[in-house]
C-alpha positions as CSV (number, residue, x, y, z in Angstrom):
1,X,-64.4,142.7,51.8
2,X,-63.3,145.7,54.0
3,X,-60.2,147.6,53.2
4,X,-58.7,149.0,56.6
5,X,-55.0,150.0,56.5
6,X,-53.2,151.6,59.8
7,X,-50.7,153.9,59.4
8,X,-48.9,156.5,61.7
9,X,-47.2,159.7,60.6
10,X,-44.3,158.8,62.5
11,X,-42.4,155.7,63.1
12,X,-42.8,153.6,66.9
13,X,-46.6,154.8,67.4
14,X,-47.7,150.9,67.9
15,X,-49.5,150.1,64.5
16,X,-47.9,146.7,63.4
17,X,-49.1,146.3,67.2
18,X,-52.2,147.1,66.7
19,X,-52.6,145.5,63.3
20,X,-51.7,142.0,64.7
21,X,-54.2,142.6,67.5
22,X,-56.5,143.4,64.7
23,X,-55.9,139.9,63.1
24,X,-56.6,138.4,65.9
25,X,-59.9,139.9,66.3
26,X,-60.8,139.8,62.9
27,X,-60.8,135.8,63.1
28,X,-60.0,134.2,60.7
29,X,-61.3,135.3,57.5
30,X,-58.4,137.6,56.9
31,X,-56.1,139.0,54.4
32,X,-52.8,140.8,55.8
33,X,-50.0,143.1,54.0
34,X,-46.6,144.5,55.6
35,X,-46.7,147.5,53.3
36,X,-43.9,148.8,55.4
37,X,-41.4,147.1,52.8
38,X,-38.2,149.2,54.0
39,X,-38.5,147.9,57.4
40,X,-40.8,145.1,57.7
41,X,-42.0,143.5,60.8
42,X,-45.3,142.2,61.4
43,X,-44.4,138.7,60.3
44,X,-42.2,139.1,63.7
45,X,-45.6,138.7,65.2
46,X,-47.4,136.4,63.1
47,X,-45.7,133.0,63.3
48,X,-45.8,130.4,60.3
49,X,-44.5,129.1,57.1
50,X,-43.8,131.5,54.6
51,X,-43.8,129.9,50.8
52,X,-40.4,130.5,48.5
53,X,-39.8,134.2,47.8
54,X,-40.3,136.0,44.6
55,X,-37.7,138.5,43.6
56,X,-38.9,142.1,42.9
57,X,-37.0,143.6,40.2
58,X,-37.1,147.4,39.5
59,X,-34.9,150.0,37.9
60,X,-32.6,148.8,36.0
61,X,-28.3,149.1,36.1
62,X,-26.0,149.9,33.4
63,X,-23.2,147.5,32.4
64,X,-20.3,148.5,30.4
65,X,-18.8,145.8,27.8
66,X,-15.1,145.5,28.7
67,X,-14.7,144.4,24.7
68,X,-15.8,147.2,22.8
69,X,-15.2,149.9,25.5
70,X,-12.1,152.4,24.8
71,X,-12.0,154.1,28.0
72,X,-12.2,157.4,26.5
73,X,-14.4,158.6,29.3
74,X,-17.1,160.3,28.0
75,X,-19.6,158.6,30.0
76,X,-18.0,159.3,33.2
77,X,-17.9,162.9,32.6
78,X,-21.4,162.6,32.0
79,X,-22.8,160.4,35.1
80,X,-24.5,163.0,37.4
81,X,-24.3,160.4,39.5
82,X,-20.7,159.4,39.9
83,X,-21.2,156.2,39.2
84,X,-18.6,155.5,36.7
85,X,-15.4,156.6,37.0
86,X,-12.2,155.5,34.8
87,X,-9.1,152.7,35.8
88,X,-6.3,151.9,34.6
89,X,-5.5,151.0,32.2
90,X,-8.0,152.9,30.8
91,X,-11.1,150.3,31.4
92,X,-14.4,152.3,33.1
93,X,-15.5,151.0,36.1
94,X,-19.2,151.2,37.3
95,X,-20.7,151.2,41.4
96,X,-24.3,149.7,41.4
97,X,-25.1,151.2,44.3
98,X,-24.5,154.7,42.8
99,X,-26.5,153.7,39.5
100,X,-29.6,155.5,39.0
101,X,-30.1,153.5,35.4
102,X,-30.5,156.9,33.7
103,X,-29.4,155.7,30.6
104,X,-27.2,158.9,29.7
105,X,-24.1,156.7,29.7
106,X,-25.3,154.6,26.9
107,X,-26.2,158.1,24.7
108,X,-22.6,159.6,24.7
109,X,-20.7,156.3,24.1
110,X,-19.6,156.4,20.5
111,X,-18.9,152.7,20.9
112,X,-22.1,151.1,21.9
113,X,-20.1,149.5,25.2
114,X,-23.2,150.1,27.2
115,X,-26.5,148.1,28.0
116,X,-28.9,147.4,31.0
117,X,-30.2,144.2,33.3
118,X,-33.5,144.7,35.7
119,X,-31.8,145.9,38.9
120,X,-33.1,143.0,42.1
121,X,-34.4,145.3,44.8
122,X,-36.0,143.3,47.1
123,X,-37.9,139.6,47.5
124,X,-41.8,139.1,48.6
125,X,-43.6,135.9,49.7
126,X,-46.7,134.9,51.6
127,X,-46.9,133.5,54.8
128,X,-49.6,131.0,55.9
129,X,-50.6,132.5,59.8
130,X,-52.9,131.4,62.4
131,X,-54.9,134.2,61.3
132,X,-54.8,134.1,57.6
133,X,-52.5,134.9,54.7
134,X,-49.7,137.6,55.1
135,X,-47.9,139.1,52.1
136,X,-44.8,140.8,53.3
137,X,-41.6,141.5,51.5
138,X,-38.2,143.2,52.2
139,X,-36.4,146.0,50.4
140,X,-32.8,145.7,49.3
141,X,-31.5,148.4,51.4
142,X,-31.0,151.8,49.9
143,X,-33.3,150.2,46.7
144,X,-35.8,152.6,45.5
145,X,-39.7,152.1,44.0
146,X,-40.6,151.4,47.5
147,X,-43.9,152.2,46.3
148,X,-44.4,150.0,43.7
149,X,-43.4,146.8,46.2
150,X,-46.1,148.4,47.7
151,X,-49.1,148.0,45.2
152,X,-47.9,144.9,43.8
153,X,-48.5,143.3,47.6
154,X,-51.9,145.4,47.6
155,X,-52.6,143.3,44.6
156,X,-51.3,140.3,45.5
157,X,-53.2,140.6,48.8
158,X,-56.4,141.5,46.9
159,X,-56.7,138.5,45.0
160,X,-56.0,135.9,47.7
161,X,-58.9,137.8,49.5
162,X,-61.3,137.8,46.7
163,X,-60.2,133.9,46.2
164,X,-60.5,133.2,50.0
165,X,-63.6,135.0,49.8
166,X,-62.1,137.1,53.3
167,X,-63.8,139.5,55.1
168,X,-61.0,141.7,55.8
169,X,-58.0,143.1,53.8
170,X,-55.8,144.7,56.9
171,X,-52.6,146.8,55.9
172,X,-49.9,147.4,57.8
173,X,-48.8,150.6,56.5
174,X,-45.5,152.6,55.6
175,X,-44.7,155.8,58.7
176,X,-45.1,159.0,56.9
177,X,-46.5,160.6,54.2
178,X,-44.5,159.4,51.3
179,X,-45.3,157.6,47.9
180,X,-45.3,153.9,49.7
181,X,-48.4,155.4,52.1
182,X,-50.0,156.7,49.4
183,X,-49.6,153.2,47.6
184,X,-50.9,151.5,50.7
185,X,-54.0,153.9,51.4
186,X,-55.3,154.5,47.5
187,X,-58.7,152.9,47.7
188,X,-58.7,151.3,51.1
189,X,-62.3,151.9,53.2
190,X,-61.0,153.2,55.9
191,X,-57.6,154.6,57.3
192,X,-56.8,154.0,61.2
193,X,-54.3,156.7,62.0
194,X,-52.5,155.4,65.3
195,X,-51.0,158.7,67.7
196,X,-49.4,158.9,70.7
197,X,-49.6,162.1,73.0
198,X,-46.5,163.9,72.2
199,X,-45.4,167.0,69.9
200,X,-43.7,165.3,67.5
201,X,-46.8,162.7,66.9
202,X,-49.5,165.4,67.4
203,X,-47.3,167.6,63.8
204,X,-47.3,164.0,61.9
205,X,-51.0,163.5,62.7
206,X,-52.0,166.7,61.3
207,X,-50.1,165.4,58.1
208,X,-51.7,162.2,57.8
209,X,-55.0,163.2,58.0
210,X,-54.3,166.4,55.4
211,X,-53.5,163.1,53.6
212,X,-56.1,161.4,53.8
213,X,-58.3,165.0,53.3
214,X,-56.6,165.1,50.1
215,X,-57.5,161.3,49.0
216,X,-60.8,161.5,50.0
217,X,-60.2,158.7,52.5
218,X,-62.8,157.9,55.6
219,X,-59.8,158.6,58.5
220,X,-60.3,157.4,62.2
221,X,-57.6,158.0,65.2
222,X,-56.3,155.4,67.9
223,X,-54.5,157.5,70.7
224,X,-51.7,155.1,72.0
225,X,-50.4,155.8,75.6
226,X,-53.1,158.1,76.3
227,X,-52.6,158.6,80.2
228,X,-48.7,158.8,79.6
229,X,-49.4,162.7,78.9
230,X,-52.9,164.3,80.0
231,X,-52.0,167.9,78.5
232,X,-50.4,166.4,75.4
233,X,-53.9,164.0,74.9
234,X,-55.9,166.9,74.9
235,X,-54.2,168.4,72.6
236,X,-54.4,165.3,70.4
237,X,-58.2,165.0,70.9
238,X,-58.7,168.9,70.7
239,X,-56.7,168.4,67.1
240,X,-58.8,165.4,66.0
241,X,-62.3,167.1,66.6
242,X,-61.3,170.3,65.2
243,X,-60.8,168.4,61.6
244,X,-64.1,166.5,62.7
245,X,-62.3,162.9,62.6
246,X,-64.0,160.1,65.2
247,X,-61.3,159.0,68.1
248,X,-62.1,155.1,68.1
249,X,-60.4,155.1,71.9
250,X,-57.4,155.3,73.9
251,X,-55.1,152.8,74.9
252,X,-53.4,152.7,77.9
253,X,-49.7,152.6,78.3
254,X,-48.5,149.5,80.1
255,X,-44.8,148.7,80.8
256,X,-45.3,145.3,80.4
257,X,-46.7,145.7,76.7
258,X,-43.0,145.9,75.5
259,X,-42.3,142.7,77.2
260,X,-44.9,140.5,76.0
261,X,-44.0,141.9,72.4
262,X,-39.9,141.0,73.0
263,X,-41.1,137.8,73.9
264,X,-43.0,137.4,70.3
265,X,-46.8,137.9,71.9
266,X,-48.7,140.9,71.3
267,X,-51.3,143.6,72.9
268,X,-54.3,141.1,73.8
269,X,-52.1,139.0,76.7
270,X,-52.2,142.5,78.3
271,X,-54.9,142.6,80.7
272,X,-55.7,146.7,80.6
273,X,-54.2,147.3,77.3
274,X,-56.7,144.2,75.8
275,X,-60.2,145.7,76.5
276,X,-58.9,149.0,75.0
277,X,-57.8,147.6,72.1
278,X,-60.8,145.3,71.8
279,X,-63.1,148.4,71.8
280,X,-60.7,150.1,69.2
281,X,-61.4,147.2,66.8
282,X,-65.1,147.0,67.4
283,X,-65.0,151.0,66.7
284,X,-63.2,150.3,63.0
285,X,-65.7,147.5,62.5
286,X,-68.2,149.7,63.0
287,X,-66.6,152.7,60.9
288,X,-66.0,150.0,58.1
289,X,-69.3,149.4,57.6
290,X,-70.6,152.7,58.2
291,X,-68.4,153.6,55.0
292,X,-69.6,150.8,52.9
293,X,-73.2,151.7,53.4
294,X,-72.5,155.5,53.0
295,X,-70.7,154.5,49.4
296,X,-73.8,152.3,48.8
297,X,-75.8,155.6,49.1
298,X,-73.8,158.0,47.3
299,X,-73.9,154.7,44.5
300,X,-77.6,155.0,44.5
301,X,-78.3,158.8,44.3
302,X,-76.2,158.8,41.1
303,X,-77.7,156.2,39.6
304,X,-81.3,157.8,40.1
């Protein structure tokens, strides 16, 4: 099974585009995961039946026992948070959303009013495509461990593959460089960075790929939009060979691409934006297995 997750240093590059188009390609001995769990969308592509969510619990939120608590306020004086702060008549009132479940509440109340319940920050599920499993989930909005709903869907993902005996575990990962990318690119085969030919995208490329430096991670670029800006793809490609990472190809930019994806299809109805993306996946194949036999190698030489 190959590990490929696509990622982006910035948000809007194209990757959940191009990691359906991968699915596609990949037939149908395939594994997916929507690691971007604060803003999830490649189910949006992949029609089907997802099965009953799971709640994700993490973190946990303070609760203050109307009973035994005196309202002295101790424990609002000591939320760095502002969380709590004290009504009338004198009863302590708490915000969840301002909770950070340090505990420091339950430490200064001299009348043990104060105890904790697993905080609900999100749901997951699994979603039976035309193309194989997807694991996706969604965030509570402003929840945090974003990261660990991130490796739980890894893991999730990694036994249905291992059980479906799949050829392919594709991840649809987080923008950025953040702790739910590193969650979604620890131990993957290969990392497809996807770029477009603009400033902005040209600085968060250079950040990915001193992320992936740093992880040791086999990196590969897609330029998206290449002919939108010929002075700002050379200096995309000028960047890429100066770090000595392959360009798989460049994809055209196509008006209609938008369009097709509005209307819930994705990159391969696109005549001129197919074949490049067709060569792009027949590139990470290749890289993919490239890596495999390279780790098979390095396996060998330290075994003799």
């Amino acid at each position: 099974m190959k590990q490929i997750v696509v990622v982006s240093g910035k948000g809007g590059t194209g990757k959940t585009s191009f990691t359906a188009a991968f699915a596609e390609l990949a037939g149908r001995s395939v594994v997916l995961v929507d690691a971007d769990v604060d803003a999830a969308n490649l189910a949006l592509l992949l029609d089907g039946s997802d099965e009953p969510p799971r709640e994700y619990q993490a973190g946990r939120l303070a609760r203050i026992d109307p009973v035994r608590c005196t309202g002295c306020g101790l424990c609002v004086d000591a939320c760095r948070f502002d969380a709590l702060h004290l009504a009338e008549p004198h009863r302590v009132v708490l915000q969840d959303l301002a909770c950070e479940g340090c505990g420091v509440c339950a430490v200064v109340c001299p009348e043990d009013a104060v105890s904790f319940v697993p905080q609900r920050a999100g749901q997951w599920t699994v979603r039976d495509t035309a193309f194989g499993p997807l694991v996706h989930a969604e965030l509570v909005p402003g929840a945090g461990n974003s990261g660990k709903l991130v490796a739980l869907l890894r893991e999730t993902s990694r036994g249905l593959a291992e059980r479906l005996a799949a050829s392919w575990l594709l991840i649809d990962g987080p923008p950025g460089i953040g702790c739910p990318v590193h969650a979604a690119v620890t131990g993957t085969d290969l990392l497809v960075a996807v770029t477009e030919p603009t400033p902005s995208a040209l600085h968060d490329l250079e950040r990915l790929l001193e992320l992936a430096a740093r992880f040791r991670l086999p990196a590969a670029v897609v330029l998206n939009k290449a002919d939108l800006d010929p002075a700002g793809t050379d200096l995309v490609e000028a960047a890429v060979a100066a770090r000595g990472v392959e360009l798989l190809g460049r994809v055209p930019f196509d008006p209609e691409v938008p369009r097709r994806l509005a209307a819930g299809t994705g990159l391969l109805t696109v005549p001129g934006v197919r074949d490049a993306v067709v060569a792009c996946w027949a590139a990470v194949a290749r890289r993919a297995g490239r890596a495999n036999a390279s780790a098979a190698e390095e396996g060998r030489d330290a075994a003799v």
